[in-house]
Structure formats: structure tokens, C-alpha cells
C-alpha positions, -999 to 999 in steps of 0.1 A, spaced: -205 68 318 -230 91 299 -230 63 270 -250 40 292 -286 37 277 -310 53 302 -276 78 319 -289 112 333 -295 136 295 -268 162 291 -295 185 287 -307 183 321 -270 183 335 -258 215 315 -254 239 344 -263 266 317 -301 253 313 -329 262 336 -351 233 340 -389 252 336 -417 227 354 -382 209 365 -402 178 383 -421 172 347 -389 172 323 -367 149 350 -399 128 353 -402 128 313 -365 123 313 -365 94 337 -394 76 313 -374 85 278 -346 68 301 -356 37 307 -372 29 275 -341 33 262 -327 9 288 -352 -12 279 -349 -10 239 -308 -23 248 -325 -50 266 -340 -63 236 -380 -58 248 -406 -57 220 -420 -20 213 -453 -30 225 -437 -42 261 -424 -10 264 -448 11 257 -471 -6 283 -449 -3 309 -441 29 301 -481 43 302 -483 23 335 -457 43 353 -475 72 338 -509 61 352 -487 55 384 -476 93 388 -512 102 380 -525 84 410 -502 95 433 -497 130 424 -463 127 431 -426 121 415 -404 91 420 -383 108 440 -410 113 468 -425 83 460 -431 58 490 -442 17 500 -480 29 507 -483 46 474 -479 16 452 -500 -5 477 -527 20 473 -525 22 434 -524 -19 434 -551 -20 457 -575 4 438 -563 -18 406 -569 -51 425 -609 -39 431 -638 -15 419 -663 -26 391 -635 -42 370 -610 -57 391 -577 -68 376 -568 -105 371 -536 -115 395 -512 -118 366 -521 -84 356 -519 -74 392 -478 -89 393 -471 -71 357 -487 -39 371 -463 -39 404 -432 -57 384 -437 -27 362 -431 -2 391 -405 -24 407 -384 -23 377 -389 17 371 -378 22 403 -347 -5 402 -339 15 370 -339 52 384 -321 41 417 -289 25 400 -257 42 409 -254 37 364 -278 64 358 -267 88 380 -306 98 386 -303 100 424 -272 120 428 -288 141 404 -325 142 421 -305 152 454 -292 181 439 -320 192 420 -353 184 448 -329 177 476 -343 144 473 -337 109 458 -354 79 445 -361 48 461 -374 14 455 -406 8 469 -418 -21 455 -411 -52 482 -419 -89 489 -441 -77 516 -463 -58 492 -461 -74 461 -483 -101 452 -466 -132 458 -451 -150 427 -446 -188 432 -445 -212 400 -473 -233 419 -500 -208 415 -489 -203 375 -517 -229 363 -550 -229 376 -564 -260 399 -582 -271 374 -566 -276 345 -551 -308 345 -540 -334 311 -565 -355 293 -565 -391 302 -560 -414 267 -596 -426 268 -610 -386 270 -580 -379 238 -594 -407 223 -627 -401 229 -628 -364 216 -605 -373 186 -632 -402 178 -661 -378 173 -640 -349 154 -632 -379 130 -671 -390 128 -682 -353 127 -654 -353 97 -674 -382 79 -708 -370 86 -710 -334 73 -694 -348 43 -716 -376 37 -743 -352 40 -727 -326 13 -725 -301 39 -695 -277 29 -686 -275 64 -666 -311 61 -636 -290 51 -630 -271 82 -641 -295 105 -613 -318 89 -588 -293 92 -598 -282 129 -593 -319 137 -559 -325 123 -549 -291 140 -559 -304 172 -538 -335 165 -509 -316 155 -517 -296 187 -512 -330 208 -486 -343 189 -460 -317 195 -473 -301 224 -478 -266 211 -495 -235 226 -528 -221 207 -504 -198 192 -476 -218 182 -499 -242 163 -522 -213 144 -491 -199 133 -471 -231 119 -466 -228 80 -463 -256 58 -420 -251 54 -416 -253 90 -417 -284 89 -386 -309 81 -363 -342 83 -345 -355 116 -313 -366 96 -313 -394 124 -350 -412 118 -354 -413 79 -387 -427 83 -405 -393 89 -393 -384 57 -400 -343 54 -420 -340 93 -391 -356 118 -395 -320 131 -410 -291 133 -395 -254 137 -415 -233 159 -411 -199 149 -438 -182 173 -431 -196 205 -433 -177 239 -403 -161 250 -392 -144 281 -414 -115 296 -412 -87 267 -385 -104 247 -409 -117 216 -414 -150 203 -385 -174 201 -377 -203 180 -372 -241 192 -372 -274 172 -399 -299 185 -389 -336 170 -413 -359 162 -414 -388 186 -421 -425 182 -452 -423 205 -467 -398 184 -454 -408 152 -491 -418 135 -491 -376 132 -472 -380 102 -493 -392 79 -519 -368 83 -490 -344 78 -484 -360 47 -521 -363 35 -527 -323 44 -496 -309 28 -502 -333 -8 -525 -324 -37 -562 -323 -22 -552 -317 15 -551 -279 24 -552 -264 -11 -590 -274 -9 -596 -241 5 -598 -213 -18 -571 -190 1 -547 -214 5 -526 -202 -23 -525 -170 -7 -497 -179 23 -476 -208 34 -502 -210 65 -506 -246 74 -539 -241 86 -560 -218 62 -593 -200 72 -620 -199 45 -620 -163 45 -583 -155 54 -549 -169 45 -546 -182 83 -575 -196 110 -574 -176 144 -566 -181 178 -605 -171 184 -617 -192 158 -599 -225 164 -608 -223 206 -646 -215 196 -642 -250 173 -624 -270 205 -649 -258 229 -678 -272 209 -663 -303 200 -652 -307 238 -691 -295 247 -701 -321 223 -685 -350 238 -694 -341 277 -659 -334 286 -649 -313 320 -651 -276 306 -617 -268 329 -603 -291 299 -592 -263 275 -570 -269 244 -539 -258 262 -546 -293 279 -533 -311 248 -498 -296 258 -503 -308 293 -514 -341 275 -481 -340 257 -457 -339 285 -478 -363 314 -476 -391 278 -443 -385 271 -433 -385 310 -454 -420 319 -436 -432 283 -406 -433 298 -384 -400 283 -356 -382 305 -378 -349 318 -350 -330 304 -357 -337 269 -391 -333 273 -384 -297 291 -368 -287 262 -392 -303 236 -420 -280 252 -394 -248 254 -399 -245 290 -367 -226 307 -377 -248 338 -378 -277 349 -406 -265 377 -427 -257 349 -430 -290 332 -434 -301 361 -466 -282 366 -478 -296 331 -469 -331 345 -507 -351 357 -497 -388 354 -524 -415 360 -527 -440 388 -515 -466 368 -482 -447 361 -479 -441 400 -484 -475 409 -463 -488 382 -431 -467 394 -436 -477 432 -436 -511 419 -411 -511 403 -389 -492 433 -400 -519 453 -390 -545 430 -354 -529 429 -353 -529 465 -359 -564 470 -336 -576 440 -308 -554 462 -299 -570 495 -297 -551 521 -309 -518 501 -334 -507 525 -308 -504 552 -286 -486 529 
């Protein structure tokens, strides 16, 4: 039993130890204990370490050790998060009390022995404290905001129309700014193209892109190999393989033109990395830098501000979804792990609506007696 990462240290079970400032060591114990739980887990360092300092601020706040801890301690400590002069956002607000919740699943599992050994240590144990009744609530349909919604084709095309003409203007007019404004605008593209996060897309590098054996015609960009996409809460970034679709296949020869002699290696760093997308100071543009670009070209065009470049994405799966694809395919194109959540990404148009119930009721006339059915 003791070689379960996170078990009760022998240290503090030796019978021939004192335990000096006893409530201190256990609680530094418990901590070392479930980072180590968490480190088998597979949780990124920097996860860990969060968690670990809020359970820390936790204790601070109350005063008290987990073994006395109780319900109207953590609603205190989230309520004195949740306002002040800098109130936290709700997502922080769940991490914060999902953080506590798991402490407290951790050190009241019969596996780590930490309860039988709290009882006969403090004469007390452990218990969970963190419950649906106050926790914030956790649904998938508050996990995008009201607001943000897909662009309709004519807004795409509208905003892609003057990144193109902004393209041809500073360059007509020798501006050296021609250069990054091109490569902003096939970024975006890309962006739409394969439905990518902000991160995903700063991060693609030129190899990760490559043939689908099955459609010759994309030649080296049937696919692309995201190697920074999100994974699950802590885990790090995972990898999926986005294909290139028929709908979206006109992305390949801008590919084609940025990758050949004249297309990124324009820039002066862009024999310093692989990046696909280099900065003119940097080997790779930023997060920061390419949302500052989106927003103004966005601004420029007199487009809703709750339209955000995470909207390409949500562009992505509404087109693919009104083109007709199996939502499956287009769940794992997107690397959602459900289907609820594409679904949440899903805006189609009128037209789409009207077109299915058409169709329905086209099926249920050609069928005889299908209404009864």
C-alpha cells in the first residue's frame, strides 16, 4: 500500500518520530502528497504548482487544517475571491473551488491512509467539503459567452476582401508593412480553414504540414498535425490531425505560395525556426500580436466586436455542419472530446434551418402514412 503516490510518508508513521508543529508537517505532507498523486496523473508542473499555492492560500484564509476544515470555510474563501476591488472571473472562480474539491477528494481516500492517520494524530479526520450546493455550477451551456457566435459567409468574405486590398495597397505604396499584413491575412485563412484556436495556429511550423494518402491533389497540405492543441485540464497540449477538406480546399494554394521561394523566407528571421508564421523581430508572431492585427482589421471593416478570431473556429464547424458532414467527424476534426461542445460552436443560418425542415417535410410526404408512424 505505501507505494501508492501520495500514501501517508513513513516518516510521519514511524512511532519512534515526534512530529514538532505536528499540524504543519501533516499539512506539508498532505501537499508533497498530492503533488505526487498528481505528477502520476500526468499534470504539467505548472498545473500543479498552482493548485498547490491555492490550497496554501486556502489554509491561510482559514487558519485552519484540513482535518477541521468545514462547507462554510470554502464558501467564505470563494466568496471573498468572487468580490473586492478585483473580483475573479467565473472560470477562475470553478478552478479555485475544483482545486479544493480535489485536495480534499485526495486526502479523504481510504488509498492514502491520511484520515485513519489524522484520527489518531488530532483525533480528527478530513472531509470533503466542496459540494454542488456550493460550488459554482458547471454546465457546458454557459462555457461560451452569448455573444460570440460564427461569422456568416458574406462578414468572412467581407473581412477577408479588405485584408487582401490592405495586402495590395501598402504594397503599391512601398510601405514595408505589405509583408506582415500578407502574412496576418493568410494566418487568418489558415485559422478558418482548419478551425484552429489562436494558439494552435501561432504555433504551426512549416513540417506540420503533409499528404492525405487518399486525395493526392493536396499534394504536401492534405493535412495538418497539430502539435499544440488544448488538452484536458492540466494534461498539456495534445496532438490531432486536421484534414483538409473539399470546402476549404482553395487554402492550399496559399499554403503552397507561403511555404515556396519568396513566401515566408521574405522575412529576415525566417531562417531562424521552422515557424510558419515568422515575426519581423522573432522567429514566431504572438498570440498578442496576431489578435491586436484581427481586431483592427475586424474594427476596420465595421464588424460586431463580440466577433473575435476564435469565431473563425466557430465559422469552421457551423460551414462544415450546413455542408452536409457527419458531426462526428467534424467533432474530431476540431479535437473536441464532446459532442456538446461542438455543438456550442454550431450557429447555422436561416437558410440552413429552413432547408432541413424542408427537406423533413419533403420526406414525410414522399412516405405514406409517416406522420402516423
Amino acid at each position: 500500500m505505501d507505494v501508492v503516490p501520495g500514501f501517508v510518508p513513513r516518516v510521519l508513521t514511524d512511532p519512534n518520530v515526534g512530529l514538532f508543529r505536528a499540524d504543519e508537517r501533516v499539512f506539508d505532507a498532505m501537499i508533497d502528497g498530492w503533488r505526487a498523486q498528481m505528477l502520476a496523473r500526468g499534470l504539467t508542473t505548472a498545473t500543479i504548482e498552482g493548485r498547490c499555492r491555492l490550497i496554501r492560500r486556502f489554509q491561510s484564509f482559514t487558519g485552519e487544517f484540513p482535518w477541521t476544515w468545514r462547507p462554510l470555510d470554502v464558501e467564505e474563501f470563494l466568496g471573498e475571491r468572487r468580490s473586492g476591488a478585483k473580483p475573479i472571473s467565473l472560470t477562475t472562480l470553478r478552478s479555485d473551488s475544483n482545486a479544493v474539491a480535489m485536495f480534499c477528494a485526495y486526502i479523504t481516500h481510504p488509498a492514502y491512509a491520511w484520515s485513519e492517520f489524522c484520527e489518531r494524530t488530532f483525533g480528527d479526520v478530513p472531509a470533503q467539503i466542496c459540494f454542488d450546493w456550493n460550488m459554482p455550477r458547471h454546465t457546458t451551456d454557459d462555457a461560451v459567452p452569448p455573444g460570440r457566435r460564427a461569422f456568416t459567409k458574406a462578414e468572412l468574405q467581407s473581412l477577408f476582401d479588405f485584408l487582401d486590398d490592405l495586402v495590395d495597397h501598402e504594397y503599391a505604396a512601398g510601405s514595408k508593412r505589405w509583408l506582415p499584413a500578407l502574412r496576418d491575412s493568410l494566418a487568418f485563412k489558415v485559422c478558418y480553414a482548419y478551425g484552429l484556436r489562436r494558439r494552435e495556429v501561432t504555433m504551426l511550423d512549416v513540417h506540420d504540414f503533409g499528404p492525405n494518402p487518399h486525395v493526392a491533389a493536396y499534394g504536401a497540405f492534405g493535412a495538418a498535425t497539430i502539435r499544440w492543441a488544448k488538452g484536458t485540464a492540466g494534461s498539456g497540449p495534445r496532438r490531432r490531425t486536421v484534414l483538409t477538406v473539399p470546402e476549404f480546399d482553395w487554402v492550399v494554394e496559399l499554403l503552397r505560395y507561403w511555404t515556396s521561394p519568396g513566401g515566408r523566407d521574405r522575412f529576415a528571421t525566417a531562417d531562424r525556426s521552422a515557424a510558419m508564421w515568422p515575426s519581423e523581430r522573432g522567429q514566431r508572431i504572438t498570440l498578442g500580436s496576431l489578435g491586436d492585427s484581427f481586431t483592427q482589421a475586424r474594427d476596420a471593416v465595421g464588424l460586431p466586436k463580440e466577433l473575435g478570431l476564435h469565431c473563425l473556429r466557430h465559422s469552421y464547424v457551423t460551414h462544415l455542419i450546413e455542408a452536409g458532414y457527419d458531426p462526428t467527424f467534424v467533432q474530431t476534426q476540431v479535437g473536441h472530446s464532446y459532442a456538446s461542445t461542438t455543438g456550442l460552436y454550431t450557429s447555422v443560418s436561416s437558410d440552413f434551418k429552413q432547408r432541413a425542415v424542408q427537406q423533413m417535410i419533403a420526406r414525410r410526404i414522399a412516405t405514406p402514412g409517416a406522420i402516423d408512424a
